[in-house]
C-alpha positions in Angstrom: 93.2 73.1 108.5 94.9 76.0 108.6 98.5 74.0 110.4 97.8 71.1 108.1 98.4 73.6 104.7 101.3 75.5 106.4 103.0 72.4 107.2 102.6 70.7 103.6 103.8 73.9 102.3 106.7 73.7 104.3 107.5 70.4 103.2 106.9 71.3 99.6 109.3 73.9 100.0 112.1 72.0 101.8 112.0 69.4 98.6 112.8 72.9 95.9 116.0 72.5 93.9 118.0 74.8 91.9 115.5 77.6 91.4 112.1 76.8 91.7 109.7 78.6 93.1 106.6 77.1 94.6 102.8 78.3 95.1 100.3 76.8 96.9 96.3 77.8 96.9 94.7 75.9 99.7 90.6 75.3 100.0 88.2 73.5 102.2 85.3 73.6 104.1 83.5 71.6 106.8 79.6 72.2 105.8 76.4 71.5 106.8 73.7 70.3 104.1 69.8 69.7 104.8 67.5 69.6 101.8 63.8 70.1 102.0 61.1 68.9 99.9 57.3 69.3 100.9 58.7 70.9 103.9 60.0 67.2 105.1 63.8 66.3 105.2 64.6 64.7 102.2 68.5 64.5 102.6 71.1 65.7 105.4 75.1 65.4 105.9 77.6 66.9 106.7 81.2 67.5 104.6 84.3 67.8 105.2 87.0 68.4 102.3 90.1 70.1 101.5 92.6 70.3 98.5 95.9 72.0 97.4 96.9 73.1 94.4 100.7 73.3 93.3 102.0 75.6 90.7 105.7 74.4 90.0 107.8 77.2 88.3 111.3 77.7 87.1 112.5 78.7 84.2 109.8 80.9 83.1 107.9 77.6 83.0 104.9 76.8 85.3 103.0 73.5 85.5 100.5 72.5 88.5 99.2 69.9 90.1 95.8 69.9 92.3 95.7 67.3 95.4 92.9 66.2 97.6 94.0 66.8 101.2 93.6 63.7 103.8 94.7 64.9 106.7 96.8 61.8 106.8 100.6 63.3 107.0 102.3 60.6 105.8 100.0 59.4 103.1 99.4 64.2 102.3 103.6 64.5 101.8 104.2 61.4 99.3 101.2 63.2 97.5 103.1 65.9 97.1 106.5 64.7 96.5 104.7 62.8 93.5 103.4 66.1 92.6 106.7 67.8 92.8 108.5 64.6 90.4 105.6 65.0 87.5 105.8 68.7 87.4 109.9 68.6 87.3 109.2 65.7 84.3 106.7 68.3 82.7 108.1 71.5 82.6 110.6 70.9 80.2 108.9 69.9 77.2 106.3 73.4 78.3 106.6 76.6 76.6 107.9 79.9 78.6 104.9 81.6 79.9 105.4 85.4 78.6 102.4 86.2 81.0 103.3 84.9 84.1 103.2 87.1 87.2 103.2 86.0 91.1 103.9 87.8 94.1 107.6 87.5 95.1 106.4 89.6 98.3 106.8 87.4 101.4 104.0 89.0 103.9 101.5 87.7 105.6 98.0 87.7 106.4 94.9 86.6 108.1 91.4 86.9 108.5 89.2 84.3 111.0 85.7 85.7 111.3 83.4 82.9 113.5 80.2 83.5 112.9 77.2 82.3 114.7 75.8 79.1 113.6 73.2 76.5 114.6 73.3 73.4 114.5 71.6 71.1 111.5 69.0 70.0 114.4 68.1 73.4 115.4 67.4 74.4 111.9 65.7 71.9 111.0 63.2 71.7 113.5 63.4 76.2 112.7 62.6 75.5 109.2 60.0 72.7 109.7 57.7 74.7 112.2 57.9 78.0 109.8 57.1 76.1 106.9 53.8 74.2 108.2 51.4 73.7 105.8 53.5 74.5 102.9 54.8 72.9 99.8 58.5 74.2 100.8 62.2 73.0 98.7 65.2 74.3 99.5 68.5 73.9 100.6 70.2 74.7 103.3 74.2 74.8 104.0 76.4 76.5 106.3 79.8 76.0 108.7 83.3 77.4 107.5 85.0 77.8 104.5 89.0 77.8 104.3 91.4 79.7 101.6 94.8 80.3 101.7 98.0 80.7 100.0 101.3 80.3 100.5 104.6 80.4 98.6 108.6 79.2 98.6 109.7 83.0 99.0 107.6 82.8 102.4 104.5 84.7 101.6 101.5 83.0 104.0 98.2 84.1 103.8 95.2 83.0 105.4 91.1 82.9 105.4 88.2 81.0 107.6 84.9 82.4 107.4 81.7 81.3 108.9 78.3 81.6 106.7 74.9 80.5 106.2 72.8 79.9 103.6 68.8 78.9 102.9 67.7 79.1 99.3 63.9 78.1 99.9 60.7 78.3 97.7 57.0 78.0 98.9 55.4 76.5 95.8 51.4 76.8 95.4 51.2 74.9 91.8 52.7 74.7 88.5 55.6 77.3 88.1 53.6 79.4 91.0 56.2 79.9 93.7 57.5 82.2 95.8 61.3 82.7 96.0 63.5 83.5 98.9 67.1 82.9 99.9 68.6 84.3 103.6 72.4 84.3 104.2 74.8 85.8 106.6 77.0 84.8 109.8 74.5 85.7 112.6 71.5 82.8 113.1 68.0 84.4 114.2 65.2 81.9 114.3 63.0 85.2 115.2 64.4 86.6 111.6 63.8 83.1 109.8 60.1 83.1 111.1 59.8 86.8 109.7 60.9 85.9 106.1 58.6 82.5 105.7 55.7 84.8 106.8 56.8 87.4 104.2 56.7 84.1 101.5 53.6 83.6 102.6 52.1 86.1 102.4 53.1 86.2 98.6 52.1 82.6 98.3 48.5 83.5 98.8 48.2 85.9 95.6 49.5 82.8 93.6 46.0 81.7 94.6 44.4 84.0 92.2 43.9 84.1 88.4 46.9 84.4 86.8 46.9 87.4 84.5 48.2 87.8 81.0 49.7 91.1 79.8 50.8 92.1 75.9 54.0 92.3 75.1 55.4 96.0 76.0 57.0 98.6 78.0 55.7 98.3 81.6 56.7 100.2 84.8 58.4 97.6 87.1 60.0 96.6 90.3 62.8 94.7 90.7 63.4 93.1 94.1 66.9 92.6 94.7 67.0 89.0 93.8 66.3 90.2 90.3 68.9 93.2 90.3 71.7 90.9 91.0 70.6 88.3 88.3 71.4 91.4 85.9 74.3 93.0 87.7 75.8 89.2 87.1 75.2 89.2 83.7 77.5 93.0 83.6 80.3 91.0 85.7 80.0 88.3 82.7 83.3 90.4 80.6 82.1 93.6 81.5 84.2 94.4 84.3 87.4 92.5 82.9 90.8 94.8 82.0 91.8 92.3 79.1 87.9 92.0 77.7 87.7 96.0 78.2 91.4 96.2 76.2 90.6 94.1 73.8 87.0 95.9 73.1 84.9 93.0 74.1 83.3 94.3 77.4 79.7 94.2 77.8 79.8 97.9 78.9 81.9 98.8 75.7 80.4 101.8 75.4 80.4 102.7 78.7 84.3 102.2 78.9 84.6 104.3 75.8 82.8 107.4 77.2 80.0 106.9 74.3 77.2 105.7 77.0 76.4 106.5 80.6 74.5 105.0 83.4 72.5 106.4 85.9 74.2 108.5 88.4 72.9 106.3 91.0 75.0 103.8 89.5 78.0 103.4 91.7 79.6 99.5 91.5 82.4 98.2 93.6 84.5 95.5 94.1 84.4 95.6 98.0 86.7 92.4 99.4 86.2 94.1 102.7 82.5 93.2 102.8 82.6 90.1 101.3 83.5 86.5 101.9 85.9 86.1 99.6 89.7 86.4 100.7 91.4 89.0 100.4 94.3 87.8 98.2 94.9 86.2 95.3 95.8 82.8 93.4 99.3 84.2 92.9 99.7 85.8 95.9 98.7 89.4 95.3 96.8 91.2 98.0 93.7 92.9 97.2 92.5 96.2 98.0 89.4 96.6 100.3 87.8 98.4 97.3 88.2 98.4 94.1 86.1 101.3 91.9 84.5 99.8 88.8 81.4 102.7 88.2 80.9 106.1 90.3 77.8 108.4 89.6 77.2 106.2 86.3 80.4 106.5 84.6 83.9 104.2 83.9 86.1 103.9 86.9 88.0 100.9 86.3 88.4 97.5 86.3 89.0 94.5 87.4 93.0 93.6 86.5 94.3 90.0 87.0 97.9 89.3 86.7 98.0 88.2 83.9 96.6 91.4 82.3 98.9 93.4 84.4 101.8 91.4 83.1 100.4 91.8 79.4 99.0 95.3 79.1 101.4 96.9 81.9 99.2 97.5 84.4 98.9 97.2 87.9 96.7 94.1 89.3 94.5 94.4 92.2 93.8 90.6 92.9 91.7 89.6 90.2 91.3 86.0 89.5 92.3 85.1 85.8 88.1 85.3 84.8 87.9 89.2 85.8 85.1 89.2 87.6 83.8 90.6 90.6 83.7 88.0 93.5 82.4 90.0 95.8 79.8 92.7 94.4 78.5 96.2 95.9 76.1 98.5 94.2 75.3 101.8 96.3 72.0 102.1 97.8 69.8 104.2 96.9 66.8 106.0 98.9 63.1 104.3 98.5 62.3 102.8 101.3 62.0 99.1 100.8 58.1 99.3 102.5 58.0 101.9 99.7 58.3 100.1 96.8 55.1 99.1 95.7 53.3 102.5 96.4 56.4 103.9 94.0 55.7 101.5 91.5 52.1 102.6 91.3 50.8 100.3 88.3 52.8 98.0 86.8 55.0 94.6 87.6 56.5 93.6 90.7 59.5 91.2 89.8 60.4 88.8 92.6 63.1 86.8 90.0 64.9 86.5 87.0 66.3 83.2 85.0 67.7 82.0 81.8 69.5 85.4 81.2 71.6 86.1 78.4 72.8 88.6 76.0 70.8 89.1 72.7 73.0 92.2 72.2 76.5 92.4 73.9 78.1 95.1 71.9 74.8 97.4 73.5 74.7 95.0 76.9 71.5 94.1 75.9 70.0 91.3 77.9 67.0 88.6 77.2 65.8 86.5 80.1 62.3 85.1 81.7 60.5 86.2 84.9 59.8 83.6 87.3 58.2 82.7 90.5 56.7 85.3 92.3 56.2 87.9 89.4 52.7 89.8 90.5 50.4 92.5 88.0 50.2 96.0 90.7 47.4 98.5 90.2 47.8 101.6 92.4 50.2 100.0 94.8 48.3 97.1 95.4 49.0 93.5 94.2 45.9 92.5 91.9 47.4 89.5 90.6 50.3 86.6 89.8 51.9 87.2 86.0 52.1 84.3 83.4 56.0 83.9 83.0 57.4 86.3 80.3 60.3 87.4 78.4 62.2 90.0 78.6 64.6 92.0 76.0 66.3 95.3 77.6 69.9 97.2 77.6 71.5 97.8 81.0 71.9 101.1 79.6 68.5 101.7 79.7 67.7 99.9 82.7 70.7 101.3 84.9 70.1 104.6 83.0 67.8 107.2 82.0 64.9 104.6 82.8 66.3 104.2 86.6 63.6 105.7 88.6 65.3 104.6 92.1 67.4 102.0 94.4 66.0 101.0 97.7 67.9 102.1 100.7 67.9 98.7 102.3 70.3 95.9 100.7 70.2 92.2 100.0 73.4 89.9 100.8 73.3 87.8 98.1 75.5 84.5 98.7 76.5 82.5 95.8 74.1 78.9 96.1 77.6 76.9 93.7 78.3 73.8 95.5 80.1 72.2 92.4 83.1 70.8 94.1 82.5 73.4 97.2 81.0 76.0 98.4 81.9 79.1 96.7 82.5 82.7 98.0 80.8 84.8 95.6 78.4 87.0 97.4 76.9 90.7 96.4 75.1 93.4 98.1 72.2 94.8 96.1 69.3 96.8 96.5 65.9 96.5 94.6 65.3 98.9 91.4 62.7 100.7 90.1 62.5 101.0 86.2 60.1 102.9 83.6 59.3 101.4 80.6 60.7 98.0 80.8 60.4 96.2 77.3 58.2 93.1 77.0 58.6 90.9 74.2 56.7 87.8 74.8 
């Protein structure tokens, strides 16, 4: 795929007149799919895509154009010549973009990391065999995804990385399930087997009563699936330089110096340990790591080019949303096969949905429990929770309530397939809070 952009690219550029200047964002994948349902194949294929999107500028003026990609040259090139002639017809009648910033830098890069994949037999007859005698869903997706960029002053940048992803749940009845997702490059049947035996093993407490408890503050666990639902709902505006400039971030107060976090609180944006690339949509490079909090407190943000055009700073490769694409919060130092003799009495919190603020201006966040969310009387799990609701402030959570992070860390892989495959990923450990707040 990687010839096939170049080569458009070059053609693009050879058809320029007068001044323009020409970017190009390339994306594709060729990816595996297998869904389960009762632990039975309910739908496999396989998908192979790409597009290209053209941003036309001159004269301060930008229009663009996105293309699906054939691979057919001839049929690719009138594409784009087509492009080229409605952008030219466009961008007179546009107004001059007083924002607009690219990269007029023409260097190069390039990152290929192969991974180590199976094949969609091999997992399925993996997945099959590990889920006897369950009620298992899920999906399952892997193979490479491609990103690259490339512009008329020569810039060419390029990134194919291999990953996997299964996004599974062991259902016993009702809303009763047990949660579990496992991505990476490296295939291990041995490590699959190890994490259905782990669901299993939480499947059998759904077995039990279900327990009710009051609304009110409760000791609780938060496994890492449930960390990064919240730390999502902080990269929702939180992180952004133009939401923090124009005093609409999420973490407002933290930004201001009026609030703190925990000093275990230490958040990057770490390109180098994730799969996204490790540029931008208008050709910026991005640092390996960009500081957002350290020991709790402000360190900066995230700064697309637009912002840096508009509030004179410097960009680091944000894309025009602000938000972290590939999230790192520092470990901490319980030991994961700690947890529940830490927590002691209280909940253990497999996962979190339907989150949203119900306070933005103090990041205060409402959401349910779900699946696998278990009552724990001195360190041992008693019995499955009745879904509830909760209504807390990351500053309490991430703050002065923070007992502890585990050492060990989930990767988190984005499960967005709308359109393709995304690249979003985080590394997160699990958290132990006091006095988390219970409303329903």
């Amino acid at each position: 795929m990687k010839d096939l952009f170049f080569s458009l690219v070059e053609y693009a550029t050879g058809a320029l007149t007068g001044n323009e200047v020409l970017l190009a964002n390339f994306c594709g994948e060729q990816s595996d799919f297998v869904r389960f349902n009762r632990a039975c194949v309910r739908q496999a294929m396989t998908v192979t895509q790409a597009a290209i999107e053209l941003t036309l500028i001159d004269g301060g003026r930008r229009d663009k154009v996105a293309l699906t990609v054939t691979g057919d040259r001839p049929l690719d090139r009138a594409a784009v010549t087509e492009a080229l002639d409605t952008m030219r017809r466009d961008l007179p009648s546009l107004p001059p973009d007083p924002y607009l910033l690219y990269s007029a830098e023409s260097g190069s890069s390039q990152r290929e990391q192969a991974g180590q994949l199976p094949s969609a037999e091999e997992v399925i007859d993996a997945i099959i065999s590990a889920a006897q005698g369950t009620d298992l869903v899920g999906v399952w997706c892997s193979g490479p995804i491609y990103r690259g960029f490339a512009s008329s002053v020569g810039a060419r940048h390029w990134h194919a990385v291999d990953s996997f992803l299964f996004d599974w749940s062991l259902y016993h009845a009702t809303d009763k399930a047990v949660k579990s997702a496992w991505a990476g490059d490296t295939w291990s049947r041995a490590k699959l087997s190890s994490r259905m035996e782990r669901a299993k093993s939480q499947l059998a407490f759904l077995a039990r009563p279900a327990k009710t408890l009051a609304p009110g503050e409760y000791r609780a666990y938060l496994a890492p699936a449930a960390v990064d639902e919240l730390l999502w709902m902080l990269n929702w505006g939180g992180v952004s330089a133009k939401s923090q400039r124009t005093k609409q971030s999420c973490l407002q107060r933290l930004v201001d110096g009026e609030m703190e976090l925990s000093p275990q609180i230490t958040l990057h944006e770490r390109t180098a340990g994730g799969l996204a690339p490790a540029f931008d949509e208008a050709g910026f490079t991005k640092p390996d790591a960009v500081e957002l909090i350290v020991d709790g407190r402000h360190a900066g943000s995230m700064v697309s080019p637009r912002s840096a055009k508009e509030y004179e700073l410097k960009t680091n490769g944000a894309a025009e949303d602000e938000s972290m694409a590939s999230m790192t919060l520092a470990p901490g130092a319980l030991a994961a096969e700690d947890t529940l003799r830490a927590l002691d009495t209280g909940i253990a919190i497999g996962n979190l949905h339907y989150l949203n603020f119900s306070d933005r201006r103090n990041a205060r966040v409402t959401g349910m429990t779900r699946f696998a969310t278990f009552w724990v009387e001195h360190g041992v799990i008693q019995a499955p929770l009745n879904v509830m609701r909760f209504d807390e402030s990351l500053y309490r959570m991430l703050g002065d309530r923070l007992l502890g992070l585990t050492s060990e860390r989930d990767l988190v892989l984005s499960t967005s397939t709308y359109h393709q495959r995304s690249t979003g990923s985080s590394r997160v450990p699990g958290a132990l809070v006091d006095d988390f707040n219970f409303t329903l």
